[in-house]
Backbone as CSV, one residue per row, in Angstrom:
resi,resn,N_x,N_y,N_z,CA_x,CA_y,CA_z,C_x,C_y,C_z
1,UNK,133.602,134.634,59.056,132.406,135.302,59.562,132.478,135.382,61.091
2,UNK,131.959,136.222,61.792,131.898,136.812,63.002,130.984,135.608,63.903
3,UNK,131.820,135.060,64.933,130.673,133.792,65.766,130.618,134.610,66.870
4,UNK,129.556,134.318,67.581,129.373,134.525,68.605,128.907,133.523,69.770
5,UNK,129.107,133.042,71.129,128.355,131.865,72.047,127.210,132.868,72.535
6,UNK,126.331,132.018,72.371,125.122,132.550,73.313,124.369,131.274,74.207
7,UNK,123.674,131.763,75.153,123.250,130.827,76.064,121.652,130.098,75.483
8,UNK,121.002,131.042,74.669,119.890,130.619,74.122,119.559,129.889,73.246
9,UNK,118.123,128.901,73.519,118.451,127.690,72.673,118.194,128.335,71.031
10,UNK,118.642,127.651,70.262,118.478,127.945,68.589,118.145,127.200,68.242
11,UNK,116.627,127.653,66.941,115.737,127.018,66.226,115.240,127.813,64.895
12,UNK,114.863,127.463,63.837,114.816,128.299,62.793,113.655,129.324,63.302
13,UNK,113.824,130.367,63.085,113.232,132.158,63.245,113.347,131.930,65.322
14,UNK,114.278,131.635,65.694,114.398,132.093,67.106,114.593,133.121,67.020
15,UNK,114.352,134.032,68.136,114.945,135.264,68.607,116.093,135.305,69.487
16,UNK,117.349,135.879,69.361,118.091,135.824,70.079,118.885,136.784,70.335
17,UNK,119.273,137.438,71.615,119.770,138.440,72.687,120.779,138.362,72.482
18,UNK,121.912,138.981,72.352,123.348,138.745,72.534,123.222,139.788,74.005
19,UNK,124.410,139.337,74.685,124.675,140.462,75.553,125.111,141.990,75.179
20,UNK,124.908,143.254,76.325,125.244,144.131,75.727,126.502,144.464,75.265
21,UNK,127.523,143.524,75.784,128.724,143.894,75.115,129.111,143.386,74.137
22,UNK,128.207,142.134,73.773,128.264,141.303,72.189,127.732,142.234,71.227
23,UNK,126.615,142.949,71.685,126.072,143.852,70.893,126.998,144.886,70.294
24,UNK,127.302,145.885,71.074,128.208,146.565,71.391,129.631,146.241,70.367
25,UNK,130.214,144.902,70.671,131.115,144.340,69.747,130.536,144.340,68.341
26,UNK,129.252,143.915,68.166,128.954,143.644,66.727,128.548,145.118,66.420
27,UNK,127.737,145.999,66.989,127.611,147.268,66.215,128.903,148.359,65.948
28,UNK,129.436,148.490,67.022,130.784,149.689,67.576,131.910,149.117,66.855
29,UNK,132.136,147.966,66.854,133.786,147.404,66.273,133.739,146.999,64.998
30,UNK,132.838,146.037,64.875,132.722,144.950,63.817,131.756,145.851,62.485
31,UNK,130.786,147.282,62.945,130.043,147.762,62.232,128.955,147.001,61.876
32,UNK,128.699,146.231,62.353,127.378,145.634,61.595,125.907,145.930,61.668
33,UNK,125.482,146.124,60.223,123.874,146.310,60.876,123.117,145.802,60.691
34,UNK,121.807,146.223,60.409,120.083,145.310,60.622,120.513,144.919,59.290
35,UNK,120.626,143.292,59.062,120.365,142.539,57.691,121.895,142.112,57.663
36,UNK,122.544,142.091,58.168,124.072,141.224,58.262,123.904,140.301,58.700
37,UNK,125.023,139.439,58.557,124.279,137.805,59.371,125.915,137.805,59.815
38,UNK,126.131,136.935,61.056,126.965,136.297,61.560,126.697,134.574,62.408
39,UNK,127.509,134.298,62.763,127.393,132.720,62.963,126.910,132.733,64.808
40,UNK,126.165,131.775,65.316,126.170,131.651,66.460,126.245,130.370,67.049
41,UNK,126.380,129.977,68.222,126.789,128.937,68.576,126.114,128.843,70.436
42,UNK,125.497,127.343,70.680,125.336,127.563,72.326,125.532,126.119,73.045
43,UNK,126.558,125.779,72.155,127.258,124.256,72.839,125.760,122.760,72.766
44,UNK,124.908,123.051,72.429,123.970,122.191,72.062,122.841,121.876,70.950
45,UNK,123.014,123.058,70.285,121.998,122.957,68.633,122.810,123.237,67.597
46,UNK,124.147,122.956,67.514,125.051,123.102,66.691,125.610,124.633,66.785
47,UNK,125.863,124.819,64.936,125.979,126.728,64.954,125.029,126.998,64.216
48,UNK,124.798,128.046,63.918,123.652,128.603,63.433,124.144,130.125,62.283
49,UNK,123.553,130.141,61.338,123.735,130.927,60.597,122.220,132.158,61.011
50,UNK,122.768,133.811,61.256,121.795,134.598,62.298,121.849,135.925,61.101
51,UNK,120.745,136.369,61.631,120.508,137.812,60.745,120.423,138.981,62.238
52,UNK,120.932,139.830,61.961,120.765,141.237,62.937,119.470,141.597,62.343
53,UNK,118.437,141.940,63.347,116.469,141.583,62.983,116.442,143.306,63.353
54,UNK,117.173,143.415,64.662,116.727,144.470,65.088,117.692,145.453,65.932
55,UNK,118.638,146.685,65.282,119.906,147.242,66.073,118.811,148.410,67.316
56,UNK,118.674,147.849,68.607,118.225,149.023,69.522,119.416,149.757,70.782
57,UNK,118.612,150.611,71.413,119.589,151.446,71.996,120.414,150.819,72.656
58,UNK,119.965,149.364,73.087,120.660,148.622,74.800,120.723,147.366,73.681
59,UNK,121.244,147.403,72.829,121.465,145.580,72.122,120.827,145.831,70.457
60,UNK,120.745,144.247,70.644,120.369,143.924,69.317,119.558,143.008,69.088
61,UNK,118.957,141.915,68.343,117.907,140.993,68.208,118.293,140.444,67.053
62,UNK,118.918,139.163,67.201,118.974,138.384,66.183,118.007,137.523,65.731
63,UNK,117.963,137.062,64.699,116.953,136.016,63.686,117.725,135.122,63.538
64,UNK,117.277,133.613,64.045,118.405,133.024,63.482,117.764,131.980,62.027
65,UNK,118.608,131.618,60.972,118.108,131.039,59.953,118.087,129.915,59.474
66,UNK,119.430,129.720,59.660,119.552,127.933,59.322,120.843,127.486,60.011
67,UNK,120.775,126.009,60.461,122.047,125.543,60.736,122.829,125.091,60.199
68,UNK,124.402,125.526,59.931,125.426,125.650,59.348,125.888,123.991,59.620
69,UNK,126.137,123.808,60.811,127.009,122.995,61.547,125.823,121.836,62.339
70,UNK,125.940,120.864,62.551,125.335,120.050,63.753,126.325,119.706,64.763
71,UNK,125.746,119.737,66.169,126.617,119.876,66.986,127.512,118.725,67.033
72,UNK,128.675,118.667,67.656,129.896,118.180,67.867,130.113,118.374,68.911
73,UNK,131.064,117.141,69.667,132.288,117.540,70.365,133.399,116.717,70.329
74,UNK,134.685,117.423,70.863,135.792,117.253,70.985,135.880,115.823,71.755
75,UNK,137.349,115.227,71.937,137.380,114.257,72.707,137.001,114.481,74.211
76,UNK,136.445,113.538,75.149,136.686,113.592,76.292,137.983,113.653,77.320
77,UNK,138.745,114.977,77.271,139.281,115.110,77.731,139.710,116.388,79.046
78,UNK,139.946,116.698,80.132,140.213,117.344,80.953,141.490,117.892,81.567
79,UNK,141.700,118.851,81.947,142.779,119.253,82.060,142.842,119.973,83.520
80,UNK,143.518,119.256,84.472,144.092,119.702,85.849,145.129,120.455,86.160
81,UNK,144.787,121.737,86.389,146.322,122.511,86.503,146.247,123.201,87.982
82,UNK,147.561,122.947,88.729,147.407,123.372,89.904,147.400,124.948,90.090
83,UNK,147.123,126.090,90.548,146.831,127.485,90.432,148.179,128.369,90.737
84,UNK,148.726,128.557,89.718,149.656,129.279,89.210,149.253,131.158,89.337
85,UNK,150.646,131.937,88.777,150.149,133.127,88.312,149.004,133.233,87.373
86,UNK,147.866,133.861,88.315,147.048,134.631,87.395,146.929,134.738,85.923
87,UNK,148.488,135.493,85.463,148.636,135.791,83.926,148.343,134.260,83.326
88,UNK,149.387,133.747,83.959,150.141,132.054,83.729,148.446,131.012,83.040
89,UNK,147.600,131.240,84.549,146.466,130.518,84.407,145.462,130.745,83.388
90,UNK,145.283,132.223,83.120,144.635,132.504,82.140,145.423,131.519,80.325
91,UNK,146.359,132.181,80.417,146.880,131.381,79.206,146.704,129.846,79.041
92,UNK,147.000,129.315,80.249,146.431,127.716,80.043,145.225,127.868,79.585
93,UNK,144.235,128.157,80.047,142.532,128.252,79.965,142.973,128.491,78.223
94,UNK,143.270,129.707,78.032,142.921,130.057,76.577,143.871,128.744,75.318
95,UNK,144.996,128.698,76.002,145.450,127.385,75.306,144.639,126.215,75.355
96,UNK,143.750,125.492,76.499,143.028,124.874,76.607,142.041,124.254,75.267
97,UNK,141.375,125.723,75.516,140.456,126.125,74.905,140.486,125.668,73.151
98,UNK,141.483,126.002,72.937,142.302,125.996,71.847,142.187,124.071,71.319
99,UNK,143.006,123.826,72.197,143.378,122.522,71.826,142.642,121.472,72.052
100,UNK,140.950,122.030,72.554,139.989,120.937,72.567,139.325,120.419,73.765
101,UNK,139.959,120.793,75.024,139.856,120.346,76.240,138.330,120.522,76.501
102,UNK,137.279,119.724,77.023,136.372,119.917,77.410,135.838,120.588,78.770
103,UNK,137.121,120.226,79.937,137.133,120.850,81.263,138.175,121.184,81.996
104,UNK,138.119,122.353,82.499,139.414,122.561,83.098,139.442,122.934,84.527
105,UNK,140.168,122.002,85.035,139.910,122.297,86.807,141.035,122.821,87.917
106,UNK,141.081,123.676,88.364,142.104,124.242,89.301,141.717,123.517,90.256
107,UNK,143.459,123.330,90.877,143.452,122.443,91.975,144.152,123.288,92.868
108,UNK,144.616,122.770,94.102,145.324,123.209,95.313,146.074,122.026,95.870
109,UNK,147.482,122.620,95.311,148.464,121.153,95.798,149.423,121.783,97.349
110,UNK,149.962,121.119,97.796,150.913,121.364,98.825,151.686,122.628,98.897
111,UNK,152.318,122.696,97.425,153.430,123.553,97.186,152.688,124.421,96.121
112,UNK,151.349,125.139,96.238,150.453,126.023,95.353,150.707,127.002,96.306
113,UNK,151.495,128.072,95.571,151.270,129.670,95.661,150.115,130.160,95.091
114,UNK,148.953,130.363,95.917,147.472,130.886,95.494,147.903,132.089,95.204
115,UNK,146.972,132.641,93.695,146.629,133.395,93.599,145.214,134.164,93.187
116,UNK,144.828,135.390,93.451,143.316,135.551,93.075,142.997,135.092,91.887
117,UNK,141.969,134.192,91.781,141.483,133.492,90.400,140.080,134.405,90.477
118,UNK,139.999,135.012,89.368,138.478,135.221,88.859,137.865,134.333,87.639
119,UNK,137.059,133.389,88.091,136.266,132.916,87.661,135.236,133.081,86.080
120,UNK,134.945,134.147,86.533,134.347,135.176,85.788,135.011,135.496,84.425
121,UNK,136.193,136.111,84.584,137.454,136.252,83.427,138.095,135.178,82.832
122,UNK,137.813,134.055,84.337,138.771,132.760,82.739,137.190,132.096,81.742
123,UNK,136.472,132.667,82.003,135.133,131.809,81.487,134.655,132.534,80.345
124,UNK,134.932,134.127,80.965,135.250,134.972,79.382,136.379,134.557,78.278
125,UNK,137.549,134.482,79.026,138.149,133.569,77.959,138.006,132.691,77.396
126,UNK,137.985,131.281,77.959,137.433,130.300,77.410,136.368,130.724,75.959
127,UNK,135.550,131.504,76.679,134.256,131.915,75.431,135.134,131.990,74.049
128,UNK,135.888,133.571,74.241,136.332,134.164,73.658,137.207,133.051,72.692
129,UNK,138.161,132.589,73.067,139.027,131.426,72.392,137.983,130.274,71.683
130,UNK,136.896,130.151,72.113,135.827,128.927,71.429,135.510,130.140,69.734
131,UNK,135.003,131.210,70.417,134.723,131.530,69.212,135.398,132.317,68.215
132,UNK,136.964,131.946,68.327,137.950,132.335,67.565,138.647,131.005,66.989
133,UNK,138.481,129.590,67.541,138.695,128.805,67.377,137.542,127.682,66.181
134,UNK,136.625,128.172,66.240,135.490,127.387,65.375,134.606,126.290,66.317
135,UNK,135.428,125.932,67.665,134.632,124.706,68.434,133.425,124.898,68.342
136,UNK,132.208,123.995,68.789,130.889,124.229,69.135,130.325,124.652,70.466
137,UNK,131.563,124.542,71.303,131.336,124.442,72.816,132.144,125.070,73.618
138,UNK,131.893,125.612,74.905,132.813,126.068,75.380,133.321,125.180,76.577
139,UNK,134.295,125.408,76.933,134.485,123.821,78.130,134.532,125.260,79.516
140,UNK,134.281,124.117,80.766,134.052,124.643,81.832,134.855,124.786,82.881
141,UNK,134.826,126.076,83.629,136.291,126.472,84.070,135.471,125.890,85.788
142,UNK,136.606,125.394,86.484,136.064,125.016,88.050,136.538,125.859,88.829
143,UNK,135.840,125.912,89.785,136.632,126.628,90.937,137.472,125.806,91.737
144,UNK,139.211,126.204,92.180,139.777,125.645,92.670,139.259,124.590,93.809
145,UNK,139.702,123.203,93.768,139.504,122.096,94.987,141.098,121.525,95.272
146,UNK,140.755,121.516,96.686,142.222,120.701,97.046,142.800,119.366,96.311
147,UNK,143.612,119.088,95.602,143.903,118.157,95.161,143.367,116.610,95.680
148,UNK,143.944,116.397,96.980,143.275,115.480,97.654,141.845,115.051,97.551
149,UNK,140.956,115.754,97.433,139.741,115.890,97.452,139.056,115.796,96.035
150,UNK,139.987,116.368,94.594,139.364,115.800,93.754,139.930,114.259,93.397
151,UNK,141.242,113.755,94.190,141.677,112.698,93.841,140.202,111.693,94.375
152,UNK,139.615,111.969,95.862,139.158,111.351,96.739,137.634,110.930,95.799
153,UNK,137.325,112.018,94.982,135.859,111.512,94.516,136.332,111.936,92.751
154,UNK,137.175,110.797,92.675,137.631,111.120,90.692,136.301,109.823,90.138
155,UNK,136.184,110.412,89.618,134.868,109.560,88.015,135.530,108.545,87.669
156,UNK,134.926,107.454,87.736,135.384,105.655,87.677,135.193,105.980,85.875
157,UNK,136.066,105.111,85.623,136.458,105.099,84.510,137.280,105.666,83.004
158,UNK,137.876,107.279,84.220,138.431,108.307,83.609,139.929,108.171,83.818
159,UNK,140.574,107.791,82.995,142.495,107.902,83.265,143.021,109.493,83.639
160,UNK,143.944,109.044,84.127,144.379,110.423,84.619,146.105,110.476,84.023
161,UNK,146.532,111.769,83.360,148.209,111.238,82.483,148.575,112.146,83.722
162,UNK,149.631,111.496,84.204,150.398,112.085,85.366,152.051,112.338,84.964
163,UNK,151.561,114.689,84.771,152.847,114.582,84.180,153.874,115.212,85.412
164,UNK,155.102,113.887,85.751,155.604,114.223,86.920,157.093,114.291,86.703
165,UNK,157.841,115.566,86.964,158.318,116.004,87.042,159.985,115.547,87.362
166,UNK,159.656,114.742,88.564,161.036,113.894,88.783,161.115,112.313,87.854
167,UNK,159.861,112.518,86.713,160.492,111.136,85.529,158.806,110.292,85.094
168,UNK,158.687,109.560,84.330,157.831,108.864,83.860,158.211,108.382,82.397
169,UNK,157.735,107.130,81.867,157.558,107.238,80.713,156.985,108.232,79.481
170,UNK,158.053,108.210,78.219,157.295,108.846,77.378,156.309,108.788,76.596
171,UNK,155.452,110.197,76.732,154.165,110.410,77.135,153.752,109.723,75.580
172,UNK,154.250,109.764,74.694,153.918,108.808,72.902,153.999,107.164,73.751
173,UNK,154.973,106.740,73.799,155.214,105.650,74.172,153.658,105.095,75.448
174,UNK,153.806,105.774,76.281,152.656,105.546,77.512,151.358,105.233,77.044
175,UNK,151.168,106.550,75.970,149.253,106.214,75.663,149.247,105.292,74.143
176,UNK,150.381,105.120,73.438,149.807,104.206,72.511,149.405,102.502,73.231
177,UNK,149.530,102.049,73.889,148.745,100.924,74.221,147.665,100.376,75.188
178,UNK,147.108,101.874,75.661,146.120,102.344,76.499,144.882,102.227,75.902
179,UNK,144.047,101.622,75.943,142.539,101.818,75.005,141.856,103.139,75.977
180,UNK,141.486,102.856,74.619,140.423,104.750,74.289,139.774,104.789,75.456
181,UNK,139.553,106.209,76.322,138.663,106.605,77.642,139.000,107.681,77.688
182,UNK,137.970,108.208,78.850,137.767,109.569,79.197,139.407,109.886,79.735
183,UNK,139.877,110.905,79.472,141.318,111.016,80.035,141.145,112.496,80.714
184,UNK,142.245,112.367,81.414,142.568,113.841,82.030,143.449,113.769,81.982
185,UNK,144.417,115.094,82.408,146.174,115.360,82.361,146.152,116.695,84.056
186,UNK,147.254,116.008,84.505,147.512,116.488,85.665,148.777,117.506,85.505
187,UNK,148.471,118.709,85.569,149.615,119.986,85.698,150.400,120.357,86.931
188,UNK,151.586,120.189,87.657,151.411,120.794,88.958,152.012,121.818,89.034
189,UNK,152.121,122.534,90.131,152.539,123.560,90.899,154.003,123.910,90.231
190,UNK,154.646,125.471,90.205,155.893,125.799,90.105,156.523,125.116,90.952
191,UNK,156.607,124.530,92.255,157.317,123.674,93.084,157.386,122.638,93.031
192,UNK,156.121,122.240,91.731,156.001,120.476,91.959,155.556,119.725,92.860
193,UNK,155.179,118.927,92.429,154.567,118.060,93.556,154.940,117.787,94.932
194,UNK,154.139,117.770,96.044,155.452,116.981,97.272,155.787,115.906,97.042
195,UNK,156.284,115.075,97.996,156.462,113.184,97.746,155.368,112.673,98.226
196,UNK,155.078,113.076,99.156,153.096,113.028,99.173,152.481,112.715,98.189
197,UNK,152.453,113.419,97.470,151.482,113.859,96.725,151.724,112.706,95.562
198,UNK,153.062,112.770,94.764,153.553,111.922,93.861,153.324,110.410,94.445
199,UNK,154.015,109.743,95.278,153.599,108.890,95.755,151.923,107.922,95.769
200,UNK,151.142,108.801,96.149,149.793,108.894,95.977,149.300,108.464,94.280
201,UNK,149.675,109.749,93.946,149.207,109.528,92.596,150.022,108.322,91.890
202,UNK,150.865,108.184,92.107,151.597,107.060,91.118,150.589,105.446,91.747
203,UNK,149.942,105.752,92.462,149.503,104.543,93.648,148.915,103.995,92.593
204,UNK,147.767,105.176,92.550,146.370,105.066,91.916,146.212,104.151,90.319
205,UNK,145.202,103.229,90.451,145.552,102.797,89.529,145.204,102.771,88.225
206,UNK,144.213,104.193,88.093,143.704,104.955,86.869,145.072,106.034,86.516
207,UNK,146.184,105.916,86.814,147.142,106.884,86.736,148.371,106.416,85.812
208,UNK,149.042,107.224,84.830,149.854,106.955,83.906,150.492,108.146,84.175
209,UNK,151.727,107.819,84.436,152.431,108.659,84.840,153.293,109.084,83.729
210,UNK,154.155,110.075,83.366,154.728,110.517,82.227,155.399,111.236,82.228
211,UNK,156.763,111.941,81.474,157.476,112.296,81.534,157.612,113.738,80.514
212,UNK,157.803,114.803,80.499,157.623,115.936,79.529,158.845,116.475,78.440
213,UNK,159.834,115.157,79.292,161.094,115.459,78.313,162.054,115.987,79.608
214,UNK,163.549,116.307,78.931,164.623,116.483,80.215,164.376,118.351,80.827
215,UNK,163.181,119.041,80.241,163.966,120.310,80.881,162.807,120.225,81.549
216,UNK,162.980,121.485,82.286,161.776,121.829,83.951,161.470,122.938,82.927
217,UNK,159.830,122.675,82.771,158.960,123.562,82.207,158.397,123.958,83.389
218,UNK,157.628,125.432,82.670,156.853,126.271,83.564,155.376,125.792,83.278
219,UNK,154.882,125.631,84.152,152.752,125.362,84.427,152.739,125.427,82.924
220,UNK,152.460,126.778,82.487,151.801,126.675,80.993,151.900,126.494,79.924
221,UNK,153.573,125.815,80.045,154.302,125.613,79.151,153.795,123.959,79.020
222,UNK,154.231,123.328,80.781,153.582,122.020,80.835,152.423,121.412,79.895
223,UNK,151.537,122.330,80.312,150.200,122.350,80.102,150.125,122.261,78.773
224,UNK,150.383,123.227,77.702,150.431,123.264,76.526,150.814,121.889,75.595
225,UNK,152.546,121.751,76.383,153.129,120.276,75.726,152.465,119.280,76.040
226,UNK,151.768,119.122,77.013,151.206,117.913,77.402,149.444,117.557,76.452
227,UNK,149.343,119.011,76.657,147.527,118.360,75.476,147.679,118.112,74.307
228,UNK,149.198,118.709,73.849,149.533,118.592,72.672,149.986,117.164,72.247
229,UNK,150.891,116.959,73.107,150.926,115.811,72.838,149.935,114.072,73.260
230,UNK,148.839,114.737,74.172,147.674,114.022,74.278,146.676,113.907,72.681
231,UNK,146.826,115.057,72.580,146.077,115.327,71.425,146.620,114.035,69.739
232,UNK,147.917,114.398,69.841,148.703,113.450,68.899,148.415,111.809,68.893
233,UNK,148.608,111.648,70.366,148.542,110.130,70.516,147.242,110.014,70.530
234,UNK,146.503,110.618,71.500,145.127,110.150,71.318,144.052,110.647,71.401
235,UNK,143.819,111.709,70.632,143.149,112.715,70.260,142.173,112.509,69.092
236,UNK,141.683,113.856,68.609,141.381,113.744,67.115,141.700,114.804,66.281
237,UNK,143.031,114.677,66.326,143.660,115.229,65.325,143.726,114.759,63.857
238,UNK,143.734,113.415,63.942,143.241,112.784,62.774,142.070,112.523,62.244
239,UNK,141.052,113.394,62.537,139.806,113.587,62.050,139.939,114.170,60.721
């Protein structure tokens, strides 16, 4: 069935707005009309099972009826990727998305070739991938911060998997004797880290440093192997 995220809260006989291009999607593509139901979702009242109430010129008006689902979420986990190609970044986001991540934050390392990030478009994605994926939620895209600076004010009690490039333990081996916490995973730059930078982070002592295996992956390749295999060791995949 057809989900959609919406921002509005849901309650039995709410009324609810999709945007005009949700609309648009559900009348023009999907065909649907007054008395179809599709699923909705707004990251805090679960999903919701919805009736199309009302097809007008600029939208539509949903009914919503009962809840399908009670809300959920994924593990606490985050995902740091330093700002890559455009194309590159988007695909992390939508892989992200995918594999559960609750937040995803662009950084600015030493050796970051900036490129224009729209905001706007990875947050459409994100959407888009939540509600092709079944999640309840969509996780939240940041606007790039200098590395330094999110190291300088990181959340007490959150591990950070540091996947570095010139070596670490393997990443199975590393988190099986780690007890359960908020985690994040650190992506860097096509250039990699400086010695700065590595140095630093290996300091820190919320930091587990790790290894991705012998070849030099690309950002989103990183990115991918690494939640994946976060996900394995200590995830909930075994849900």
């Amino acid at each position: 069935m057809i989900r959609l995220h919406v921002p509005q809260l849901l309650s039995t006989d709410a009324a609810v707005a999709p945007t005009l291009d949700q609309s648009r999607y559900l009348t023009q593509v999907m065909r649907l009309k007054a008395g179809d139901d599709l699923l909705v979702f707004n990251g805090q009242d679960g999903e919701w099972r919805c009736t199309i109430a009302e097809v007008l010129k600029k939208g539509v008006v949903l009914k919503a009826q009962e809840q399908v689902r009670p809300q959920t979420f994924g593990p606490d986990l985050e995902l740091i990727v330093a700002v890559v190609k455009k194309a590159r970044v988007e695909t992390i986001v939508e892989k992200a998305t995918e594999l559960g991540v609750r937040r995803v934050r662009l950084t600015l390392t030493q050796r970051t070739n900036t490129d224009r990030i729209r905001l706007d478009r990875l947050d459409a994605i994100a959407e888009e991938a939540a509600e092709q994926t079944g999640r309840l939620d969509v996780p939240v895209v940041d606007d790039p911060v200098k590395l330094s600076d999110l190291l300088d004010t990181w959340q007490a009690g959150r591990r950070l998997m540091f996947c570095d490039e010139t070596g670490g333990a393997p990443v199975m081996a590393a988190l099986r004797d780690l007890p359960p916490a908020p985690w994040a995973i650190l992506i860097g730059p096509e250039g990699g880290f400086s010695p700065e930078e590595g140095e630093r982070l290996r300091a820190l002592p919320f930091t587990t440093a790790v290894s991705l295996g012998p070849r030099i992956l690309r950002a989103d390749t990183a990115a991918i192997a690494a939640m994946t295999l976060w996900q394995a060791a200590a995830g909930d995949w075994e849900r």
